[in-house]
LOMAR-866546 format. One line per field, with one value per residue (C-alpha): x, y, z negated. Coordinates in nm, 4 decimals. Last residue first. Layout:
REM residues N
X (X,...)
Y (Y,...)
Z (Z,...)
***
This chain:
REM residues 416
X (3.4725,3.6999,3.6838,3.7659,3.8552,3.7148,3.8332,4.2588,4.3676,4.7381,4.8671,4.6117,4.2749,4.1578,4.0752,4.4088,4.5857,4.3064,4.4773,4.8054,4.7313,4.5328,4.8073,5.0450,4.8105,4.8088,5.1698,5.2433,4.9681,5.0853,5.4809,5.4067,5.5022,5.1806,5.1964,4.9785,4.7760,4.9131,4.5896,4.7949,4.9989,4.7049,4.5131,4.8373,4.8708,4.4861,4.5145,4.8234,4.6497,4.3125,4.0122,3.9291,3.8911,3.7308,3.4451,3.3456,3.3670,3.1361,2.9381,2.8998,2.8706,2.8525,2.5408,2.5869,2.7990,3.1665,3.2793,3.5327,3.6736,3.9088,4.2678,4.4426,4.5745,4.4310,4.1021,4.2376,4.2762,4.0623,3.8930,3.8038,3.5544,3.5362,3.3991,2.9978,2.9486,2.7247,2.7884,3.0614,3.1300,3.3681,3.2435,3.3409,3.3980,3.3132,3.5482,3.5637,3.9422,3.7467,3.4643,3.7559,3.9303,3.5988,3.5430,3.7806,3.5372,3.4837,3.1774,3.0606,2.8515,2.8836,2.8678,2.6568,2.4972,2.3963,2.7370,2.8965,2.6351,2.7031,3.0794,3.0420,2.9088,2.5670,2.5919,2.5411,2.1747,2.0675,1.8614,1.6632,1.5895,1.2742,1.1106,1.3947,1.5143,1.4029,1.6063,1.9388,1.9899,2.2339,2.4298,2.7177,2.9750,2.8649,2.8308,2.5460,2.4559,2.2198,2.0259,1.9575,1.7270,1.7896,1.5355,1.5703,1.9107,1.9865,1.6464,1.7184,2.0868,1.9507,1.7118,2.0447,2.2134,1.9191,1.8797,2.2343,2.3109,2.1150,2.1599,2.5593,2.6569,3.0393,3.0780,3.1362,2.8180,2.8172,2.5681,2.5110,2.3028,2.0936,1.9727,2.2361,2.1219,2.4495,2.6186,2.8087,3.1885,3.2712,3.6156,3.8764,3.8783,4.1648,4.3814,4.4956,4.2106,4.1434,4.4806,4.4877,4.8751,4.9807,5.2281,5.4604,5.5154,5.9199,5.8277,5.9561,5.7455,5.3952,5.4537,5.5932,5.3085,5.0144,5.1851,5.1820,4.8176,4.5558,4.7246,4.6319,4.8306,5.0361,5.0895,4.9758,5.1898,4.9897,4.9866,4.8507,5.1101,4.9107,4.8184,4.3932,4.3530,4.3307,4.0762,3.9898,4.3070,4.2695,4.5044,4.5277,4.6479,4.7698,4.7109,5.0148,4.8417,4.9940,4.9609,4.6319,4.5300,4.6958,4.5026,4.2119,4.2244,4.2835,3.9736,3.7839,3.9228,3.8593,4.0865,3.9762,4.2190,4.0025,4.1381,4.0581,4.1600,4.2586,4.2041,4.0868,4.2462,4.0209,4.0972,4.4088,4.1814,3.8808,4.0955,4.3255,3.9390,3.8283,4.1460,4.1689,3.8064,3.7957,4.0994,4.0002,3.6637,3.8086,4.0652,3.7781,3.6094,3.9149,3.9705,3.6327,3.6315,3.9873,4.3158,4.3824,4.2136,4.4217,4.5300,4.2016,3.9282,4.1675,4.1582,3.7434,3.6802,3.9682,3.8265,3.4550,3.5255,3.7097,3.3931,3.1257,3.3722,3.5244,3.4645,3.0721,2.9588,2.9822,3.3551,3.2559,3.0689,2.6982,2.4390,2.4221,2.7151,2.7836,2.8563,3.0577,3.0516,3.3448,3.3407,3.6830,3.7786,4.0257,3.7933,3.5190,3.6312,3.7695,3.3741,3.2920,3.5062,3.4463,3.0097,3.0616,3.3313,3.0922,2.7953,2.9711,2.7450,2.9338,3.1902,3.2147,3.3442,3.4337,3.3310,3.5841,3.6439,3.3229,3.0700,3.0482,3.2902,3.2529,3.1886,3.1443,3.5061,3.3899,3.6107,3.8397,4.0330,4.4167,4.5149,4.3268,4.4417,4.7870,4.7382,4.6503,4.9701,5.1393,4.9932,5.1953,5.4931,5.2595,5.1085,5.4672,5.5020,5.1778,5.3029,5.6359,5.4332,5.1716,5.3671,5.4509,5.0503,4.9663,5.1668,5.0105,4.7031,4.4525,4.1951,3.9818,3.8696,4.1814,4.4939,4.3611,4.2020,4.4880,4.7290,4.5545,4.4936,4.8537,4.9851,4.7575,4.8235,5.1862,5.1402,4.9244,5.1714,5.4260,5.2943,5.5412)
Y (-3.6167,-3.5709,-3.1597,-3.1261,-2.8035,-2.6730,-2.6908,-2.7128,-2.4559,-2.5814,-2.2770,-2.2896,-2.2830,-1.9677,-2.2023,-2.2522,-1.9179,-1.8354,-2.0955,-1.9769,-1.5813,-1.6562,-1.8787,-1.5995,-1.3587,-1.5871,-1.6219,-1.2519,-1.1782,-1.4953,-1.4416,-1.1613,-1.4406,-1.3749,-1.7736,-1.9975,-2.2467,-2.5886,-2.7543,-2.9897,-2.7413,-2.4987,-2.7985,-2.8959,-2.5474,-2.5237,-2.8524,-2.7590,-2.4878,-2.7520,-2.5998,-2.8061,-3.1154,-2.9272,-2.7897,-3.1470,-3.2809,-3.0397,-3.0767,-3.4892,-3.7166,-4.0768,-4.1477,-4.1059,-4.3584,-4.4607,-4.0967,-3.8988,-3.5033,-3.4167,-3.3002,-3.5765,-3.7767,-4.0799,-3.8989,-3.7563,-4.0913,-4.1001,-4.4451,-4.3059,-4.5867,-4.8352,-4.7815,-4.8158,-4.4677,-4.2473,-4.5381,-4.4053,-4.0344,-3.7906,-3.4930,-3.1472,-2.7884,-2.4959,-2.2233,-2.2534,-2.4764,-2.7449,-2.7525,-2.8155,-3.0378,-3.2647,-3.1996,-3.5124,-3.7551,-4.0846,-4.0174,-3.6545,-3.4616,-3.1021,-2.8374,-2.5066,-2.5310,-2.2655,-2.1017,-2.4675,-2.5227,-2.1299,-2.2554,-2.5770,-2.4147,-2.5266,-2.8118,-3.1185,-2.9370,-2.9479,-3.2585,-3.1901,-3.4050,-3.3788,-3.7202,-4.0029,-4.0725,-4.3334,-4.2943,-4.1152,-4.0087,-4.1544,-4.0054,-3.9360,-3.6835,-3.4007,-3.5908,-3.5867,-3.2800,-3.3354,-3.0822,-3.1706,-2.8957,-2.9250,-2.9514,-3.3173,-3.3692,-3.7397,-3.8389,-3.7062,-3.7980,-4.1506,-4.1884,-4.0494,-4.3103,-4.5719,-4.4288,-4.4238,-4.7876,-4.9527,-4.6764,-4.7559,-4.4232,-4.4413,-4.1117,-3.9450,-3.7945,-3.4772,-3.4069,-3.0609,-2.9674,-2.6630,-2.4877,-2.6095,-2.6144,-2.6529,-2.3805,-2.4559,-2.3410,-2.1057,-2.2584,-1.9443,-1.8414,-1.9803,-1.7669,-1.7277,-1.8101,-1.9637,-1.8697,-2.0573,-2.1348,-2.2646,-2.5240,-2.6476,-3.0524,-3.0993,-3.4486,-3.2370,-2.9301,-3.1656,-3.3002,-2.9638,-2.7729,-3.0632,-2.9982,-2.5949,-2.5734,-2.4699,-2.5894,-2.5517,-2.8077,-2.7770,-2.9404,-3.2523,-3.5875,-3.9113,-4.1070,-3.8093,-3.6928,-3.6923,-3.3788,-3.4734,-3.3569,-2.9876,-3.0584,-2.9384,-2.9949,-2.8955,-3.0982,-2.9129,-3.1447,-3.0188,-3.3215,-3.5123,-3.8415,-4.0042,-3.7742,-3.6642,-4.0425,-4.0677,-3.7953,-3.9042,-4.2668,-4.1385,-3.9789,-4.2546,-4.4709,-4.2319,-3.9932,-3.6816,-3.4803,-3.3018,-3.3919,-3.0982,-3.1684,-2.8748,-2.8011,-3.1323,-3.3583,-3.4918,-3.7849,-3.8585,-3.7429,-3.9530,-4.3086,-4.2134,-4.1726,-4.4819,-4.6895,-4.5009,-4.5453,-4.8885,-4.9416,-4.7415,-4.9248,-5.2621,-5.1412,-5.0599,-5.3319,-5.5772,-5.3716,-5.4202,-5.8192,-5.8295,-5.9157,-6.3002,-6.2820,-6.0143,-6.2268,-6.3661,-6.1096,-5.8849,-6.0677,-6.1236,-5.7440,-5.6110,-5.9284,-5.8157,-5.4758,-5.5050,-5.7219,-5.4543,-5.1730,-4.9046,-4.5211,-4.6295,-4.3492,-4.6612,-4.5954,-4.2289,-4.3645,-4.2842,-3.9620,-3.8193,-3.5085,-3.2767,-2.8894,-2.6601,-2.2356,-2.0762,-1.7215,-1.5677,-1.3136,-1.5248,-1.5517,-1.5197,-1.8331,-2.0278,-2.0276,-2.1120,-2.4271,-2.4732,-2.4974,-2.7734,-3.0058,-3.0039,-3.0718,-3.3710,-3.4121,-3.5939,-3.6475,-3.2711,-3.0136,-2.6967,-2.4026,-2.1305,-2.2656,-2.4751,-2.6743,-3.1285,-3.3235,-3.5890,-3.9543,-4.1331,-4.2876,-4.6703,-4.9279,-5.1790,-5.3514,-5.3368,-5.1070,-5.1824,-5.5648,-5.4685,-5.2793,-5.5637,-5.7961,-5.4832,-5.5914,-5.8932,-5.7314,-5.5625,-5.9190,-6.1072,-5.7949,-5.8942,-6.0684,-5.8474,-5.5194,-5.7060,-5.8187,-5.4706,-5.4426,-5.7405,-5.5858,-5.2886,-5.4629,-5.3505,-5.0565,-5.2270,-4.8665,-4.6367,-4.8363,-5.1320,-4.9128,-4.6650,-4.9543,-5.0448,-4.7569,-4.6181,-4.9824,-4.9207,-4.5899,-4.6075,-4.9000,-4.6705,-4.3982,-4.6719,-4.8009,-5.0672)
Z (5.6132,5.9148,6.0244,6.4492,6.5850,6.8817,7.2139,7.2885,7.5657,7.4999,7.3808,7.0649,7.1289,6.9878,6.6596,6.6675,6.7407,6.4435,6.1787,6.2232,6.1908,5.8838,5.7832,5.8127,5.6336,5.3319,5.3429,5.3088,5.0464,4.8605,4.7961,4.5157,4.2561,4.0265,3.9124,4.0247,3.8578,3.6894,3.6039,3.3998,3.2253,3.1446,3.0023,2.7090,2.6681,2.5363,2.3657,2.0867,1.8951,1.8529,1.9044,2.1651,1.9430,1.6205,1.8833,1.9854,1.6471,1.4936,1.8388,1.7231,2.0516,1.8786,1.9521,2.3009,2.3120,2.4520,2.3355,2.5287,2.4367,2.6686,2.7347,2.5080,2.7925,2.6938,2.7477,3.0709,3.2151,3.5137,3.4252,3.0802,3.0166,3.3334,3.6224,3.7444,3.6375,3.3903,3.1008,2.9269,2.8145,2.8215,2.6433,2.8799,2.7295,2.9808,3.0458,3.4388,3.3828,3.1833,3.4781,3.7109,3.4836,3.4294,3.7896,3.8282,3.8061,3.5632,3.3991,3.2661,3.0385,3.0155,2.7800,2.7255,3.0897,3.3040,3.4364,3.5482,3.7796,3.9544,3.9012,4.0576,4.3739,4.4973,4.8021,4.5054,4.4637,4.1055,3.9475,3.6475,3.3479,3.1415,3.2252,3.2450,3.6023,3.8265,4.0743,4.1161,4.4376,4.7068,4.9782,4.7549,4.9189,4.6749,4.3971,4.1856,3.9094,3.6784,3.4522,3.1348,2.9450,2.5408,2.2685,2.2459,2.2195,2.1077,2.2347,2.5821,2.5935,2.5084,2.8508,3.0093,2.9537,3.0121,3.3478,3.4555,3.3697,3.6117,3.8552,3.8567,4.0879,4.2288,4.3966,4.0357,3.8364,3.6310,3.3473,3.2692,2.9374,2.8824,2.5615,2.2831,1.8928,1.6781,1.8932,2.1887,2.2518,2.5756,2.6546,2.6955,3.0259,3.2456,3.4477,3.7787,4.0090,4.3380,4.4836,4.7637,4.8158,5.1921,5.2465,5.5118,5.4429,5.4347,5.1739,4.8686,4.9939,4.9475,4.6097,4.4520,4.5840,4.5114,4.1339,4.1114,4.2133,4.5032,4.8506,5.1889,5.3262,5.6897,6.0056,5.8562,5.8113,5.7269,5.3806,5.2110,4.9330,4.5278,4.3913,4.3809,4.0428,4.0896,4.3922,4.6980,4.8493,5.2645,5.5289,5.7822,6.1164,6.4102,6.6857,6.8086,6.9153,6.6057,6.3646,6.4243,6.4393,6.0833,5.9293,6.0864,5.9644,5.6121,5.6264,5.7811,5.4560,5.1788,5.0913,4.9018,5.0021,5.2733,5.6274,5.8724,6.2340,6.4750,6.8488,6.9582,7.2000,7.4698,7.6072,7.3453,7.0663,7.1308,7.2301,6.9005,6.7143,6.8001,6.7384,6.3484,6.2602,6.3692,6.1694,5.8816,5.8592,5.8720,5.5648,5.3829,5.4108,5.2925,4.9702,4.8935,4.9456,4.7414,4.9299,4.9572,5.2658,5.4345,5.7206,5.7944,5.7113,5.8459,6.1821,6.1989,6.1703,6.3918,6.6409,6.5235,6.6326,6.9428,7.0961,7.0104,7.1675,7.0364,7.1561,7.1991,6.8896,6.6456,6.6637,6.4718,6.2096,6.2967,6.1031,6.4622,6.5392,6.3031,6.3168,6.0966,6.1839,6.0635,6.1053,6.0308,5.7814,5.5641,5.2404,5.4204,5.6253,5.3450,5.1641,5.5021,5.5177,5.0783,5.1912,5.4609,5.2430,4.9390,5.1794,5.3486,5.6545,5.9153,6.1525,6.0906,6.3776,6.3257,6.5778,6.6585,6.9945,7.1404,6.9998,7.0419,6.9731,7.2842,7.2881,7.6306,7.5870,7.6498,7.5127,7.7353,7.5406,7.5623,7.3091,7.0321,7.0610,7.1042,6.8025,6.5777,6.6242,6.4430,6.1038,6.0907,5.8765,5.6174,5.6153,5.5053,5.2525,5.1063,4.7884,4.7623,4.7212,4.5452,4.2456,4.0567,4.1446,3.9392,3.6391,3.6341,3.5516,3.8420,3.8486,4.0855,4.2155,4.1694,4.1470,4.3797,4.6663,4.6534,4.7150,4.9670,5.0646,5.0773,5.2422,5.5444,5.6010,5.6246,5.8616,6.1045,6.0971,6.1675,6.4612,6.5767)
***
């Protein structure tokens, strides 16, 4: 039985429900038992991925020192060679076409529509999303197993933000005995992958508790130590940020920001998508900029008095550079305060634009109790005087693998 495989499985489902469908608690406390009997049937898949007959014609293309994208992810691109000057190496990312990786003739036309055709069957009681996403991990998973065990890369990079061909990777590494880094890019994201890497690069307290309690080596990147106070706007702001999650609603974008114009007039909007979104806004209102989703959140975050966001987690990020954040419905297809950090108490939501008041915005974070309430929750690094020693030990690590490792590996291999 292929227990990496099964591990991944129940995490994104269960991911898929928590996070997207957003499920009554009380549905989920049922699942576990409810699709226990199709946990148990998943292994009659993998004789199927192991007997066909697929074409291995695919190869990562570069050599040693060169990473590997199965595609374009601009946030993912510009953090590797941010990490590169940070550790002194030169990190140079390339992609293959703009095609999933078993579309690349790794799995064949006939394997995919039996994967295709037995979720639909087993897992039909599981929702139509949920369903496509575990179809694309499985692809994702036989094609790259059949890549790595014919020509195992030097290194895979799994960002934390686990979608389906991500979580595939992980779990392919795993399986086929491929070092694994598994990079957090976010404060929010502290939750254990459902695969085991070699090690996580780490940037707060809580991903560091996670990860050492399941035996996971882990790195610290110290992106900062301390928070700047929040830089309050005046009555009269000059430049808004609005941030979008992955999950753009453009029927409900528009008018949004069609009432952030009226309701601040004299103000430049500037919009910043999602990095990993391939789709841009249309049909914006006149007056509102777009930014590039590859530019640093702190050169965005620099600009704008306050920011405007739906349900993504740079509204700790852009709370931990200084600037204050308004919560606020309609920028997303998912529900109001889908994250939770409005229930939380750590910012400032409004369901209307209306209803956004700076007097109010400026009495919220002004509070004595919020500020310790953020620093907790972010969680940053203490001066411990263990980093200097572990960051040149990674450094070390990370070059014997890019070198090729003892094994002559090529180049390393970034899922995204």
């Amino acid at each position: 039985m292929d227990t990496v495989l099964l591990r991944a499985w129940r995490f994104l489902v269960d991911f898929q429900y928590r996070w997207v469908l957003k499920q009554p608690a009380d549905t989920l406390d049922r699942g576990p038992a409810r699709l226990a009997p199709l946990f148990d049937r998943i292994p009659a898949l993998f004789p199927l991925m192991a007997a066909a007959g697929c074409r291995v014609s695919a190869r990562p293309p570069g050599s040693a020192g060169r990473l590997w994208l199965g595609h374009r992810s601009p946030r993912v691109e510009a953090d590797l060679h941010r990490l590169g000057r940070e550790l002194g190496l030169e990190l140079v990312a390339t992609a293959p076409p703009r095609r999933r990786v078993w579309r690349t003739g790794l799995v064949s036309p006939a394997l995919t529509l039996r994967i295709a055709r037995t979720v639909g069957h087993r897992a039909r009681r599981l929702d139509r999303h949920v369903q496509r996403a575990l179809v694309e991990m499985l692809l994702e998973y036989a094609a790259l197993r059949r890549l790595f065990a014919r020509r195992p890369p030097g290194l895979v990079l799994v960002p934390c933000d686990l979608s389906p061909r991500r979580i595939a990777a992980g779990a392919a590494a795993e399986r086929e005995g491929v070092p694994c880094l598994y990079l957090q890019l976010s404060l929010f994201n502290t939750y254990l992958p459902p695969f085991r890497p070699s090690r996580a690069l780490i940037v707060n307290l809580a991903a560091e508790r996670t990860l050492a309690a399941a035996g996971i080596p882990t790195v610290r990147r110290v992106l900062r130590r301390e928070v700047p106070e929040l830089r309050l706007p005046d009555d009269r702001p000059r430049s808004i940020g609005v941030v979008l999650n992955y999950y753009l609603d453009p029927e409900r974008l528009g008018p949004t920001l069609a009432a952030v114009r009226r309701h601040f007039p004299e103000a430049r909007i500037r919009l910043r998508r999602h990095p990993r979104s391939r789709r841009d806004p249309e049909r914006l209102p006149a007056g509102v900029e777009t930014d590039p989703p590859e530019r640093p959140l702190a050169e965005f975050a620099a600009g704008i008095a306050f920011a405007l966001a739906g349900n993504s987690v740079a509204q700790l990020d852009l709370l931990g550079l200084g600037v204050p954040v308004v919560h606020l419905d309609g920028l997303d297809a998912l529900a109001f305060d889908h994250c939770g950090f409005v229930a939380e108490d750590l910012v400032f939501g409004v369901r209307r634009v209306e209803e956004i008041e700076l007097d109010r915005l400026r009495a919220f974070y002004t509070r004595p109790e919020w500020r310790p309430r953020l620093l907790v929750r972010l969680g940053l690094f203490p001066e411990d005087g263990r980093d200097a020693a572990e960051w040149r030990a990674f450094r070390r690590w990370l070059q014997h693998r890019l070198d090729g490792g003892s094994s002559a590996r090529p180049a390393p291999c970034a899922a995204s």
